[in-house]
OpenMM code with the backbone's topology and positions (N, CA, C; nanometers):
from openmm import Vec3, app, unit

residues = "UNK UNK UNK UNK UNK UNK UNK UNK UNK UNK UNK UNK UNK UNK UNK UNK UNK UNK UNK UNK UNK UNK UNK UNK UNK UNK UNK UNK UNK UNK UNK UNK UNK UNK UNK UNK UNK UNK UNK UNK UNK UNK UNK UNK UNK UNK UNK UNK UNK UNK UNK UNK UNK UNK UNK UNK UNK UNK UNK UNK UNK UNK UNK UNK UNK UNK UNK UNK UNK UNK UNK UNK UNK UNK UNK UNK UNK UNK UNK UNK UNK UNK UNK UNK UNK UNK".split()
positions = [
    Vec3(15.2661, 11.0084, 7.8426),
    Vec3(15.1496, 10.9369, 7.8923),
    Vec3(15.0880, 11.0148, 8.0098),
    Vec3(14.9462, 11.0275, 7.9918),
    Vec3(14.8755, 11.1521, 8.0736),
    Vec3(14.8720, 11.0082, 8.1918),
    Vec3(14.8594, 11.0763, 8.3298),
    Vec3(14.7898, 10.9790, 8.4235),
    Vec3(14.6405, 11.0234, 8.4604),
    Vec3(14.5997, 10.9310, 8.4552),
    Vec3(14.4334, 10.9631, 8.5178),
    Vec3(14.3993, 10.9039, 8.6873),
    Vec3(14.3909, 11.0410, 8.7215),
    Vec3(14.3799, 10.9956, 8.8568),
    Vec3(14.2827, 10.9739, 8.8723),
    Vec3(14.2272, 10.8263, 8.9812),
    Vec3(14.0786, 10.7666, 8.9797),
    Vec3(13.9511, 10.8600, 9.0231),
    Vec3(13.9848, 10.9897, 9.1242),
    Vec3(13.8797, 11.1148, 9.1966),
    Vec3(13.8495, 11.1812, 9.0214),
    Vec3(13.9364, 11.1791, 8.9124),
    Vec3(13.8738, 11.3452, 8.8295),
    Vec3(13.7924, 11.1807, 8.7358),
    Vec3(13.8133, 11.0610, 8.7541),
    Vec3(13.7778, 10.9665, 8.6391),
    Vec3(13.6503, 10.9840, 8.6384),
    Vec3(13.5474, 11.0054, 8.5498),
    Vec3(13.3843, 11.0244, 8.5263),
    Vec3(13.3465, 10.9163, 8.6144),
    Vec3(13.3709, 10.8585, 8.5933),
    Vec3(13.3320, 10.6783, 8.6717),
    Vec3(13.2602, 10.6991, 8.8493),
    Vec3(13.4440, 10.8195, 8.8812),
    Vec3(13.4356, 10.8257, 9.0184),
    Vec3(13.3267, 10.9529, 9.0242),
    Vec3(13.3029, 11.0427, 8.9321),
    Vec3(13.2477, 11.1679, 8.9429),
    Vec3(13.0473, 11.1079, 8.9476),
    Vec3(13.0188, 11.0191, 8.8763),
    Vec3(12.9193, 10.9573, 8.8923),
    Vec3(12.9123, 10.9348, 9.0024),
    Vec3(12.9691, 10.8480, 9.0599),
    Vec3(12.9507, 10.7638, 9.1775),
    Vec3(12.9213, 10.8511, 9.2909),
    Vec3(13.0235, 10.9921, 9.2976),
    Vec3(13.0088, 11.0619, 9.4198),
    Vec3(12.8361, 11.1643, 9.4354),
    Vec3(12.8596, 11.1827, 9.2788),
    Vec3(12.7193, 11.2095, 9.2169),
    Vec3(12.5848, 11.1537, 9.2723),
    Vec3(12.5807, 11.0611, 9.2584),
    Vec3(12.4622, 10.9525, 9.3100),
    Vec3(12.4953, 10.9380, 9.4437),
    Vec3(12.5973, 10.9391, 9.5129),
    Vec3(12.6083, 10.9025, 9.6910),
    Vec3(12.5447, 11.0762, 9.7228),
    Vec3(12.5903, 11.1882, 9.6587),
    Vec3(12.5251, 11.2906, 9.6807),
    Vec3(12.3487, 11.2760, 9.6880),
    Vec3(12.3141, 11.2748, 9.5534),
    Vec3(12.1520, 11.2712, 9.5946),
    Vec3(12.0599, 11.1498, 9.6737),
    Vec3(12.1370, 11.0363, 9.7629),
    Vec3(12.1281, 10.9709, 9.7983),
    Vec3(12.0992, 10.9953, 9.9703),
    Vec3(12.2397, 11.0760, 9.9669),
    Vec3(12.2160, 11.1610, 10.0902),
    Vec3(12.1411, 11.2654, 10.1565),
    Vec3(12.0931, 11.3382, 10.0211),
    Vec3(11.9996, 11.4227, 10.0408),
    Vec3(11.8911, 11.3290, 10.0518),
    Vec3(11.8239, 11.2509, 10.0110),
    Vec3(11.7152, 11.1989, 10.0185),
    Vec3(11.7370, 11.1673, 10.1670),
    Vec3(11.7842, 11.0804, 10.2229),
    Vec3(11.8131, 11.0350, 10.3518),
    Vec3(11.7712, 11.1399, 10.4307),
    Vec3(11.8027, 11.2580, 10.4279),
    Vec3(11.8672, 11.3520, 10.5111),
    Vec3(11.6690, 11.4479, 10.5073),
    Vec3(11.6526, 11.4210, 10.3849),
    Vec3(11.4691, 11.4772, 10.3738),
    Vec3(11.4357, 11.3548, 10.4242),
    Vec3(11.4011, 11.2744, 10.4281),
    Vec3(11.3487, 11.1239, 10.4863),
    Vec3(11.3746, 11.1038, 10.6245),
    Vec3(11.4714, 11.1385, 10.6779),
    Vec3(11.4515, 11.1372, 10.8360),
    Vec3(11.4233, 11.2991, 10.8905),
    Vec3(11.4302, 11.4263, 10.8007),
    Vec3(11.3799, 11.5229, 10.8938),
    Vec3(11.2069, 11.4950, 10.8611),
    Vec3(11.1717, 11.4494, 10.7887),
    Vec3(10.9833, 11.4285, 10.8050),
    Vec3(10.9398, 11.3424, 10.9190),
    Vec3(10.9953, 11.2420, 10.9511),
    Vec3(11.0370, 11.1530, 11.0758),
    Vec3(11.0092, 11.1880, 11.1614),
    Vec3(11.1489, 11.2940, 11.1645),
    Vec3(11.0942, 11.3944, 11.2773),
    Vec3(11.0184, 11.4540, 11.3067),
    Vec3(10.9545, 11.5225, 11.2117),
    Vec3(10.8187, 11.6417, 11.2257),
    Vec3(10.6915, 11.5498, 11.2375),
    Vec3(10.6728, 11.4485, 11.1401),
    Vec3(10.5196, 11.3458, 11.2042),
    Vec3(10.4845, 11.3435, 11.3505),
    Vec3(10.5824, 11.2904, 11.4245),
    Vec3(10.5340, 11.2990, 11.5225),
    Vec3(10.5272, 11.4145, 11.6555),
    Vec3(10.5756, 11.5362, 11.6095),
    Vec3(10.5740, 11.6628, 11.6379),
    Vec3(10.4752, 11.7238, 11.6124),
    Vec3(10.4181, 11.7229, 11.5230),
    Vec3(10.3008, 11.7592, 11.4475),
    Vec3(10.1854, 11.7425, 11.5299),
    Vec3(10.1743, 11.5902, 11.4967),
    Vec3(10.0818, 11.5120, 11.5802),
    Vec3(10.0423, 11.5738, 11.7084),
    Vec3(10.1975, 11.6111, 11.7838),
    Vec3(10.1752, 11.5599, 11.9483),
    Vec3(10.1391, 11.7581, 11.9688),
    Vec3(10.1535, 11.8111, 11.8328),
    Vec3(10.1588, 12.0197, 11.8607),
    Vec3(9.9827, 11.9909, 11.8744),
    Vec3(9.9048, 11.9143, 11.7720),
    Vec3(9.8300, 11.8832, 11.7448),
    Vec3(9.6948, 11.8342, 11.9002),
    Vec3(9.7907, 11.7809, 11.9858),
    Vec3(9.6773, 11.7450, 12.1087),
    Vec3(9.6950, 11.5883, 12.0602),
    Vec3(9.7695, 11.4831, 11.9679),
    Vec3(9.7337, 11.3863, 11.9067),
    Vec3(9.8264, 11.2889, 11.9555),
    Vec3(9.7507, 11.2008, 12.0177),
    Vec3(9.8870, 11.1210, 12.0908),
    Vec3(9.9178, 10.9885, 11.9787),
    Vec3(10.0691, 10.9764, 11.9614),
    Vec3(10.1678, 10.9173, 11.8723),
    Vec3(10.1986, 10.7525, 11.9836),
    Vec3(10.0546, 10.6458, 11.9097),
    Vec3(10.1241, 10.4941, 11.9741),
    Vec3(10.2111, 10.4516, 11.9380),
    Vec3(10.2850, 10.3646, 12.0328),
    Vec3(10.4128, 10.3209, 11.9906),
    Vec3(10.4599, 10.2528, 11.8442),
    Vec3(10.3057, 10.1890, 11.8193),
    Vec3(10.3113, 10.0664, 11.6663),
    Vec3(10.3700, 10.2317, 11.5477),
    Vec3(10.2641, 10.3459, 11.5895),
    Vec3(10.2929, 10.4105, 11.4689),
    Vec3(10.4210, 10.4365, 11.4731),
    Vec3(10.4824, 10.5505, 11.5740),
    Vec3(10.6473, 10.5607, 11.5998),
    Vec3(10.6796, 10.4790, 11.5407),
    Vec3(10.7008, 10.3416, 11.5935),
    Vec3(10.7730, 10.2611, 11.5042),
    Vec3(10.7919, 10.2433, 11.3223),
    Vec3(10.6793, 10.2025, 11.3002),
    Vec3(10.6073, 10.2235, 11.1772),
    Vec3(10.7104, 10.3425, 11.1067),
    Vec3(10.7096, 10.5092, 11.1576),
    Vec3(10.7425, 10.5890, 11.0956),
    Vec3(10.8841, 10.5584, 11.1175),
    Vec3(10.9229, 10.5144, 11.2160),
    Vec3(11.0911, 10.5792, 11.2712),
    Vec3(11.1466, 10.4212, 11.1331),
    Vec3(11.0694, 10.3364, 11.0860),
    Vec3(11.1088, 10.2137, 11.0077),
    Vec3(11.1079, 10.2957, 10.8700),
    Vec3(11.0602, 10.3990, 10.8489),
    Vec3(11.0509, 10.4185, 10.7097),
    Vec3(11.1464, 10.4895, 10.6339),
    Vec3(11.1775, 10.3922, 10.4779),
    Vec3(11.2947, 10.4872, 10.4428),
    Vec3(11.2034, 10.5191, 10.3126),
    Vec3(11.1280, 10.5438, 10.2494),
    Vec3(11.0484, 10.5981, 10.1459),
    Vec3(10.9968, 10.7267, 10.1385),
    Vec3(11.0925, 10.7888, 10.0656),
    Vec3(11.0559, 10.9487, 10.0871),
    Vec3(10.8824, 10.9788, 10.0733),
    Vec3(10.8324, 10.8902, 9.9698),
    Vec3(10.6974, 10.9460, 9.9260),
    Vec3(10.5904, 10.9842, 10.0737),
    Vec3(10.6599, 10.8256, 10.0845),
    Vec3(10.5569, 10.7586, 10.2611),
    Vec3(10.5431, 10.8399, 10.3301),
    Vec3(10.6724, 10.9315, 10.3875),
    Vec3(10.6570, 11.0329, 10.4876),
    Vec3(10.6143, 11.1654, 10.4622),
    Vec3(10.6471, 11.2046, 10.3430),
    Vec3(10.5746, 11.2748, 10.3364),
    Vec3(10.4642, 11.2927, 10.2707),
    Vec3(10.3492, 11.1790, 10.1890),
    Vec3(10.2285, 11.1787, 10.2506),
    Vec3(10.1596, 11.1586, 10.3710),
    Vec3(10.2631, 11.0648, 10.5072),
    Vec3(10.2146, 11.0812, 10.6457),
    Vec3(10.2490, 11.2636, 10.6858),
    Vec3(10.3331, 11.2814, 10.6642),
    Vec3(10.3114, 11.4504, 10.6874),
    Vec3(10.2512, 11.5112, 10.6851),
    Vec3(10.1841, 11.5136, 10.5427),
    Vec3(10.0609, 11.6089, 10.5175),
    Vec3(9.9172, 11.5510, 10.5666),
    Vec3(9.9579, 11.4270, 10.6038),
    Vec3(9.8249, 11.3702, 10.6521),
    Vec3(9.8006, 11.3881, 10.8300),
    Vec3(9.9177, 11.4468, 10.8794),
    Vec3(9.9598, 11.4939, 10.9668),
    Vec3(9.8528, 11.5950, 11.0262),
    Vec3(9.8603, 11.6957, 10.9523),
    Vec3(9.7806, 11.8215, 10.9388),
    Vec3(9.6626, 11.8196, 10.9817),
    Vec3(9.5796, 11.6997, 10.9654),
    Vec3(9.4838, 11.7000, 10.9254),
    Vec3(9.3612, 11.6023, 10.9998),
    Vec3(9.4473, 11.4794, 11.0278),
    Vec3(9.4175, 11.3684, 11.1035),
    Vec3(9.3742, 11.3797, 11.2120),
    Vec3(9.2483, 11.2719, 11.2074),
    Vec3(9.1868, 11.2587, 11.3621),
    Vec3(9.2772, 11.2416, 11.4796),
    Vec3(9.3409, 11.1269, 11.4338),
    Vec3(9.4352, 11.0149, 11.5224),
    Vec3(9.5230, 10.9483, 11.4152),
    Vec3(9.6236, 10.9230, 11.5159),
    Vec3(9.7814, 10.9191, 11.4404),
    Vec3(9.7518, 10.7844, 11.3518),
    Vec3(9.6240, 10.7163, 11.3742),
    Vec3(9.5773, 10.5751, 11.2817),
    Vec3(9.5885, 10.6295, 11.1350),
    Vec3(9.5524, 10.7338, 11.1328),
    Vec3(9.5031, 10.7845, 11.0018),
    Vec3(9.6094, 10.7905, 10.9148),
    Vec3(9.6985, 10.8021, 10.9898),
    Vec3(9.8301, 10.8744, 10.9228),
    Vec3(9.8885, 10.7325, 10.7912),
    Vec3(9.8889, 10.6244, 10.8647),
    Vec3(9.9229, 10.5044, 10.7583),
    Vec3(9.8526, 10.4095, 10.6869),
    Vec3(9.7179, 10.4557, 10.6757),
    Vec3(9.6099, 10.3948, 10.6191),
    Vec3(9.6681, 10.4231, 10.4461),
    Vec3(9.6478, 10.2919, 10.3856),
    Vec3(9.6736, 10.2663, 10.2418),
    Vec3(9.8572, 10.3656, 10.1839),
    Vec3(9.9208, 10.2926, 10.3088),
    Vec3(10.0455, 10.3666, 10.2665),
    Vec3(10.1760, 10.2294, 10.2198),
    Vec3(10.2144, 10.3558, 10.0932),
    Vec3(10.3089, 10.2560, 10.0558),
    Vec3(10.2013, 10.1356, 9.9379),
    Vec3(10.0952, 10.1824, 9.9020),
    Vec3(10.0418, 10.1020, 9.8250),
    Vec3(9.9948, 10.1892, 9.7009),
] * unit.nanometer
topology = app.Topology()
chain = topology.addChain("A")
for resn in residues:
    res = topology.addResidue(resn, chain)
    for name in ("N", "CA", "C"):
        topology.addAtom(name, app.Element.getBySymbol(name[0]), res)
């Protein structure tokens, strides 16, 4: 009788699988975080507290980084969350 240890079981190989790209997402999702309001402030663009918040609340990879690229570009840090997340 073979033993199956629960780490080589597919079950567990999934699981670590998905906590992997899970983490990566996380890990891209808070370095954009970071750079929005870096950007902004390289920019001359001062970062109000509602937005900070706003960004430092977000866990949606898409979100940040369309505020990123909207980053670039923006009058004022208002701009940055107009029709986001919709």
């Amino acid at each position: 009788m073979a033993i199956q240890y629960f780490w080589r079981h597919p079950l567990a190989e999934q699981v670590r699988e998905e906590g992997r790209r899970e983490g990566l997402e996380q890990r891209r999702v808070e370095g954009w975080k970071e750079m929005i309001p870096r950007i902004l402030e390289w920019r001359g663009i001062q970062v109000p507290d509602a937005v900070q918040e706003r960004v430092e609340a977000c866990t949606d990879l898409d979100d940040v980084e369309l505020w990123a690229r909207r980053a670039l570009h923006a009058k004022d840090a208002d701009e940055l969350l107009l029709f986001a997340g919709e």
